[in-house]
C-alpha positions in Angstrom: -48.7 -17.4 -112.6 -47.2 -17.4 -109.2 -43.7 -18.9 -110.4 -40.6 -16.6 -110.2 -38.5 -16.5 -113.3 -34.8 -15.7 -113.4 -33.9 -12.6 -115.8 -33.5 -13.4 -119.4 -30.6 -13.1 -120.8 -29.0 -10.2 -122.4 -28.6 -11.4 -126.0 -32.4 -11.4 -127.7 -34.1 -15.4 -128.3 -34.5 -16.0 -132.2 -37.5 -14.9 -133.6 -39.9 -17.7 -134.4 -40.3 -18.9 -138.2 -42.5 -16.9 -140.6 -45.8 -18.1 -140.0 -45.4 -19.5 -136.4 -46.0 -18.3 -133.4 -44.1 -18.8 -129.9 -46.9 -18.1 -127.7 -45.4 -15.6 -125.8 -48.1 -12.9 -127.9 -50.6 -15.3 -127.1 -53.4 -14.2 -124.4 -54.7 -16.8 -122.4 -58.1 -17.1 -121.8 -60.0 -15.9 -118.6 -60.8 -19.9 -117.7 -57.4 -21.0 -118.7 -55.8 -18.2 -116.3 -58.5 -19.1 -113.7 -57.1 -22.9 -113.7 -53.4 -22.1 -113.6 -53.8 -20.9 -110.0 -52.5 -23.5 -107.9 -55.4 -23.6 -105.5 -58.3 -23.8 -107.6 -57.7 -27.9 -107.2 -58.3 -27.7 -103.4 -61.1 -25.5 -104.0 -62.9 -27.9 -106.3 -62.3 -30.8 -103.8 -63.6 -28.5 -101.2 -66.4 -27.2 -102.7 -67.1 -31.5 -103.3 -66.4 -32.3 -99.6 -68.6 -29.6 -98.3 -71.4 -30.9 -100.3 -70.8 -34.3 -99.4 -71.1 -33.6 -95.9 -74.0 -31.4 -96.5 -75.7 -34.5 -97.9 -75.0 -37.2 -95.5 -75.1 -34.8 -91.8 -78.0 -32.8 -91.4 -75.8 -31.2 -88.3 -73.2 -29.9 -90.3 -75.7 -27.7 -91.6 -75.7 -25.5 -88.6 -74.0 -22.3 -87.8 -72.4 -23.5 -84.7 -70.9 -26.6 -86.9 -69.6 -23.6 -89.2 -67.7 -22.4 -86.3 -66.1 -25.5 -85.2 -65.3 -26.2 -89.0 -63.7 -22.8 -89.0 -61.8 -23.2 -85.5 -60.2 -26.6 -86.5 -59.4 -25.3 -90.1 -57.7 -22.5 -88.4 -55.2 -24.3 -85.9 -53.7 -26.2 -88.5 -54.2 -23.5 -91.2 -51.9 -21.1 -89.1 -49.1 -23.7 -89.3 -50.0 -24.6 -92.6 -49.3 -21.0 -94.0 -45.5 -20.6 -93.4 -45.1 -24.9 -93.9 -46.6 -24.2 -97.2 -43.8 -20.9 -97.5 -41.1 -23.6 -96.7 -42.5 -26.2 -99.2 -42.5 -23.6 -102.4 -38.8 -22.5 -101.2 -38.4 -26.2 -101.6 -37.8 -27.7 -98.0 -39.4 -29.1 -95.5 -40.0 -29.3 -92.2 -40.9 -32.4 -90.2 -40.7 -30.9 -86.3 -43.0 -28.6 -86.8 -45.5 -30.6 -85.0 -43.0 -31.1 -82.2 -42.5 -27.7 -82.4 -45.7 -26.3 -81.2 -44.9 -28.5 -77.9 -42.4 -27.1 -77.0 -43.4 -23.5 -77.4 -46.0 -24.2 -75.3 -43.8 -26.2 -72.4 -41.2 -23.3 -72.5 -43.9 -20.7 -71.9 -45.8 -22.8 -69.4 -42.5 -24.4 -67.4 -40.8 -21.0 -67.3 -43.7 -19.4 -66.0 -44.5 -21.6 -63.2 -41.4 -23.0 -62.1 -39.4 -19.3 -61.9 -42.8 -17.3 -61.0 -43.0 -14.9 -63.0 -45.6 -13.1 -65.2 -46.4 -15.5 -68.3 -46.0 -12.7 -70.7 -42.5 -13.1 -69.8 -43.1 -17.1 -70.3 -44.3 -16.5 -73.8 -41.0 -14.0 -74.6 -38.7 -16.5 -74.1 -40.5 -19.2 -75.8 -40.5 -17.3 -79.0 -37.1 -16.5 -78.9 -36.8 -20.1 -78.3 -38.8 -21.0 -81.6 -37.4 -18.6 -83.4 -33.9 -20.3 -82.3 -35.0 -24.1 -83.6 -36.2 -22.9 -86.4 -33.3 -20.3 -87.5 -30.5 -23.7 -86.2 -32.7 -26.0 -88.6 -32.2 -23.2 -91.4 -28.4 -23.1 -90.4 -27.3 -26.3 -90.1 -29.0 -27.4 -93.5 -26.7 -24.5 -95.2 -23.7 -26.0 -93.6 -24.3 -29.3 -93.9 -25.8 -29.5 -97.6 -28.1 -32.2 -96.0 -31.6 -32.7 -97.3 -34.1 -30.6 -95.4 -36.0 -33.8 -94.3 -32.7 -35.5 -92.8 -32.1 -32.5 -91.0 -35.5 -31.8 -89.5 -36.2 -35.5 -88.6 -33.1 -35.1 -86.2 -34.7 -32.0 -84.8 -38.4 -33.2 -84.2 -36.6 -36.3 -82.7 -34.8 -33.8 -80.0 -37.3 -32.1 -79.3 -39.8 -34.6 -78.8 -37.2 -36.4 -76.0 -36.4 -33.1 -74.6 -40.1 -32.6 -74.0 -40.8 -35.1 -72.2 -37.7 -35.1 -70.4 -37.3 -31.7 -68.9 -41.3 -31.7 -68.7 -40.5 -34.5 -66.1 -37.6 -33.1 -64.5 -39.3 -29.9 -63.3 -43.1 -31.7 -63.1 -42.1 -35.5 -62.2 -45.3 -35.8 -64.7 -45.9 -35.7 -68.3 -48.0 -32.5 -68.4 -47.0 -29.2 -67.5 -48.4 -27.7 -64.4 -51.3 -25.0 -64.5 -50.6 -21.9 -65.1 -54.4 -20.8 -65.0 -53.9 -18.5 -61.8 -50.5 -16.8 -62.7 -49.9 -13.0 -63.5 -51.0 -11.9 -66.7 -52.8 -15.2 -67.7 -56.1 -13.9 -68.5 -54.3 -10.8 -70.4 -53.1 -13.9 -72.8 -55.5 -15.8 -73.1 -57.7 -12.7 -74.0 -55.1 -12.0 -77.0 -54.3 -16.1 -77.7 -57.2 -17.7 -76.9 -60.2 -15.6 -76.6 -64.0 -15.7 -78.5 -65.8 -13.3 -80.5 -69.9 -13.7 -81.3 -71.3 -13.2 -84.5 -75.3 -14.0 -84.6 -75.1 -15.8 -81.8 -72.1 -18.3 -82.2 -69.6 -18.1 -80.8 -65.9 -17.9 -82.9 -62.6 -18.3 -81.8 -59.9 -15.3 -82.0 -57.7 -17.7 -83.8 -60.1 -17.7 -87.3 -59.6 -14.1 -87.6 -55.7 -14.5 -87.2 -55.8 -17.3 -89.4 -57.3 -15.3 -92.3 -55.0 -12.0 -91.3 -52.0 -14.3 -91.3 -53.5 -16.0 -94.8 -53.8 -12.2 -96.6 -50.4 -11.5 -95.1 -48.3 -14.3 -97.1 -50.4 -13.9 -99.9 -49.0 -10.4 -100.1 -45.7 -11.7 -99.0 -45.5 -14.0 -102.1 -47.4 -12.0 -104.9 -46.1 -8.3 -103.9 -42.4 -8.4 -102.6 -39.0 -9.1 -103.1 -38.6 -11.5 -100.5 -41.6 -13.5 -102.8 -40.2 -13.2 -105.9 -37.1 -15.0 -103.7 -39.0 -17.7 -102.7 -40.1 -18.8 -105.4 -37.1 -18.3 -107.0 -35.5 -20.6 -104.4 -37.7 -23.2 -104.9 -37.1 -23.6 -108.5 -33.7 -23.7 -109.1 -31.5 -22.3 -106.0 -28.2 -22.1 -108.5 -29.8 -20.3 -111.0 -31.4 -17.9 -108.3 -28.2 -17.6 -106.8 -26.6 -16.7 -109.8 -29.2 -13.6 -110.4 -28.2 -12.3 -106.9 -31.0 -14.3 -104.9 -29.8 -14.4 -101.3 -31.0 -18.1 -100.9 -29.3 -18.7 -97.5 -30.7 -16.1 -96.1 -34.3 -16.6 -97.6 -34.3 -20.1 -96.4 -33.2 -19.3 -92.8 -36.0 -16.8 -92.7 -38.5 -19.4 -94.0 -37.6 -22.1 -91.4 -37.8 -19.0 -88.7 -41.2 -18.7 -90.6 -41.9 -22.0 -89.3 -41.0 -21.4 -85.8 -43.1 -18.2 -85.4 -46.0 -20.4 -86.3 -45.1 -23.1 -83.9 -44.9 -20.3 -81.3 -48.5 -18.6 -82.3 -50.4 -22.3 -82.2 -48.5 -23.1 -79.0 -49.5 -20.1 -77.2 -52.7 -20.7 -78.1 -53.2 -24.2 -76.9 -51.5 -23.0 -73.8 -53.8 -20.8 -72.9 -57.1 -22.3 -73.9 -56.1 -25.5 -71.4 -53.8 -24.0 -69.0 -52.0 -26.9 -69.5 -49.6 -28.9 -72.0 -49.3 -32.5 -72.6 -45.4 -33.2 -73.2 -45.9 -35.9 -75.6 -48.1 -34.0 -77.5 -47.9 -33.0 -81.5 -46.3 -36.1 -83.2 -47.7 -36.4 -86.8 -48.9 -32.7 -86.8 -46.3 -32.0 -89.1 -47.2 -34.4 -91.8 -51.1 -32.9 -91.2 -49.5 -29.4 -92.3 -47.6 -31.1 -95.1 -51.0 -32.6 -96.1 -52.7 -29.5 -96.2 -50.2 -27.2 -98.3 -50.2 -30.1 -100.6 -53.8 -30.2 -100.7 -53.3 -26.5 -101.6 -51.4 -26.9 -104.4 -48.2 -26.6 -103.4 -45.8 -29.2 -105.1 -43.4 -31.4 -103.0 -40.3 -30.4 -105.8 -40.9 -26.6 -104.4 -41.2 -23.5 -106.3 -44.9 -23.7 -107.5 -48.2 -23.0 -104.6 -49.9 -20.0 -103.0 -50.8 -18.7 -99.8 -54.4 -19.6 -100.0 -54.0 -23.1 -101.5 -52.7 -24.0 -98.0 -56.1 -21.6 -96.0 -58.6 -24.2 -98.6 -56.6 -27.3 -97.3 -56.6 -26.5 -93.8 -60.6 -26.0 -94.4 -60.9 -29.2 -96.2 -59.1 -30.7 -92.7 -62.0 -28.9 -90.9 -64.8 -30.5 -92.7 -63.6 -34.2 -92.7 -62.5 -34.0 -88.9 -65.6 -32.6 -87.9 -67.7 -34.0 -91.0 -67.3 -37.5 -90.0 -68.3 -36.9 -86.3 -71.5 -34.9 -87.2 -72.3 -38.0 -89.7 -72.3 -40.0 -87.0 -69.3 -42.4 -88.4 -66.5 -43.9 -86.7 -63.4 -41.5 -85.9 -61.3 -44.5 -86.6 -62.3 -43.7 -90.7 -60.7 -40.3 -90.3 -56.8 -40.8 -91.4 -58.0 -43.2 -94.3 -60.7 -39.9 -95.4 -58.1 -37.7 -95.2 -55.9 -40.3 -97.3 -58.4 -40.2 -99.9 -59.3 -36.4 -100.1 -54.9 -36.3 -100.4 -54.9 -38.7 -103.1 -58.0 -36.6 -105.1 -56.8 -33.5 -104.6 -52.8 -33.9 -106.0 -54.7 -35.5 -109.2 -57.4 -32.8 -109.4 -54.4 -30.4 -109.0 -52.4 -32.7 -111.7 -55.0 -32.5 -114.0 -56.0 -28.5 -113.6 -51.8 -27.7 -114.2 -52.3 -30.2 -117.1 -54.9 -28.2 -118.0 -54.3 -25.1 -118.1 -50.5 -25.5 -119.9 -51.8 -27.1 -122.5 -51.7 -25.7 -125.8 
C-alpha cells in the first residue's frame, strides 16, 4: 500500500483471543495486492476505452494516431503529476490552469518588450511560478482557509492580470511573437522539439512526461519527503505530532504545482511563438479529473504517481478518439463526464475489493 502510517505507539496492542487472528500475520494474495494499487482502476477503464475506440475508428489504429494520443496525454499528464502530489497531500489547486498562462506571458512579454534573450524570459517566469505557487502554499498556512478558497482567489488574479498587463504592453489579447528573438530556437529545441521513431514523429514532451512520471513515483514510494506526503494527506495533526514538517511539505507541493505550470507554459510558448491571454480556464479541473481518474481520492492521502500518467492517457484517447470516430467534439466534456463517473466506481469497487476480508 502506498498510504503512510504514523509510528505505533510505544506500549504493545493486546494480543488477539486464542483462536483468532488479527490479520496482521495474514499474507495477502498476489491479486488481492495487485487491486489495492490505486491505479489499477484507471487502467481497467483504459484498457476499456482503448478498445472501444479501437472498435468504432479504424484511424485510431495507426501509429501516427498513437503519437497524437501520446502528445495530448502528455500536456496534461505533466500537470497532472504534481496536481495529483497536491491532491494525496490533501489540497488542491484550482489556478493551475491559469497558471500555465501566465508562465507563458511572463516569458513571452519579458522577452519582447525588454529585448533580451528568451532564455532570460523563461528565468524569470519560473521564479515567477515558483512565487504563485510557494504564496498559494503560504497564505493557506496563515490563513487556515481551505485550499480551494484560497486558490479560486489566485486563478481569479491571475486570469485578470493576464489579460490586463497582456493588453497594457500589446494593446491586444495575445502576446507578441517571439519567433525571431535570441535564443528561441535553443528553446524550442529543449521545450518544444520532435523526435522520430519508425517514421512518426513524437513530441519531446512524451519523454518528459514519462521521466517526470518515474520521478514522483520514486518521490512518493522511496523518500522521506513521500512518506510526508502521504502522511499529510491523512491526518496533518497526527503527522505533525510524529515530527512531519507539514507546512513545509505543503509549500513544496504547491511550488510542485508551479514548476509544472512553468514546464507546460514553456512549452506552449515555444511551439506557437505566441500566447493567448485568456487562455487555460477549466485546465485545472481537467488535471483534477485526471488524478482522480488515477486513483487519487479527493479526502487526500491515498493515489500514486502513475494513476495520474493512465488518466492523462485516458484524456488522450477520448479527445482524440472522438475526432478519429468521426463524432461531434461537442460530445467530448459529457465523454469525459462519463469515463469520470466509471472510473471513481471502478476505483470504489477495486479498494472495496481488495480490503475486504
Amino acid at each position: 500500500m502506498n498510504r503512510a502510517t504514523a509510528p505505533a505507539a510505544s506500549a504493545s496492542p493486546p494480543a488477539p483471543p486464542a483462536g483468532r487472528t488479527d490479520g496482521r500475520g495474514t499474507r495477502r494474495s498476489p491479486v488481492r495486492r495487485l487491486l489495492a494499487r490505486p491505479e489499477v482502476g484507471a487502467l481497467i477503464a483504459a484498457i476499456g476505452v482503448y478498445l472501444f475506440f479501437f472498435a468504432v475508428a479504424p484511424s485510431f489504429r495507426t501509429a501516427g494516431a498513437l503519437s497524437t494520443v501520446l502528445y495530448q496525454a502528455s500536456v496534461m499528464g505533466i500537470m497532472a503529476l504534481p496536481v495529483a502530489l497536491l491532491m494525496i497531500g490533501g489540497e488542491f489547486d484550482l489556478s493551475a490552469g491559469v497558471a500555465v498562462t501566465t508562465s507563458a506571458l511572463t516569458a513571452a512579454v519579458l522577452s519582447f518588450q525588454f529585448t533580451v534573450n528568451v532564455w532570460t524570459g523563461v528565468a524569470v517566469a519560473l521564479v515567477v511560478s515558483l512565487a504563485v505557487g510557494a504564496f498559494n502554499g503560504w497564505l493557506l498556512i496563515r490563513t487556515g482557509l481551505p485550499s480551494f478558497l484560497v486558490t479560486l482567489g489566485s486563478f481569479l488574479i491571475l486570469q485578470g492580470a493576464n489579460l490586463a498587463v497582456t493588453k497594457i504592453f500589446t494593446d491586444n489579447v495575445a502576446s507578441d511573437s517571439i519567433a525571431d528573438m535570441d535564443g528561441f530556437g535553443q528553446a524550442r529545441k529543449v521545450f518544444a522539439s520532435e523526435f522520430t521513431v519508425g517514421g512518426v514523429d513524437f513530441k519531446i514532451t512524451i519523454v518528459y512526461w514519462l521521466v517526470l512520471a518515474a520521478a514522483a513515483t520514486w518521490l512518493l514510494l522511496r523518500t522521506r519527503f513521500g512518506n510526508w506526503i502521504f502522511a499529510v494527506g491523512g491526518d496533518q495533526d497526527s503527522a505533525r505530532a510524529v515530527g512531519v514538517p507539514v507546512d513545509r511539505t505543503k509549500v513544496v507541493l504547491f511550488m510542485g504545482v508551479g514548476a509544472g505550470a512553468w514546464f507546460v507554459g514553456m512549452h506552449l510558448l515555444f511551439s506557437f511563438d505566441t500566447v493567448q491571454s485568456g487562455e487555460g480556464v477549466g485546465n485545472e479541473f481537467l488535471y483534477i479529473i485526471a488524478a482522480v481518474i488515477g486513483g487519487c481520492l479527493l479526502t487526500g492521502g491515498y493515489g500514486s504517481a502513475i494513476g495520474p500518467v493512465i488518466g492523462a492517457f485516458i484524456f488522450g484517447m477520448v479527445n482524440q478518439g472522438i475526432v478519429y470516430a468521426n463524432w461531434n467534439p461537442d460530445w467530448f466534456k459529457a465523454f469525459l463526464g462519463v469515463m469520470l463517473l466509471v472510473a471513481a466506481l471502478v476505483n470504489l469497487w477495486v479498494r472495496r475489493t481488495a480490503t475486504r476480508r
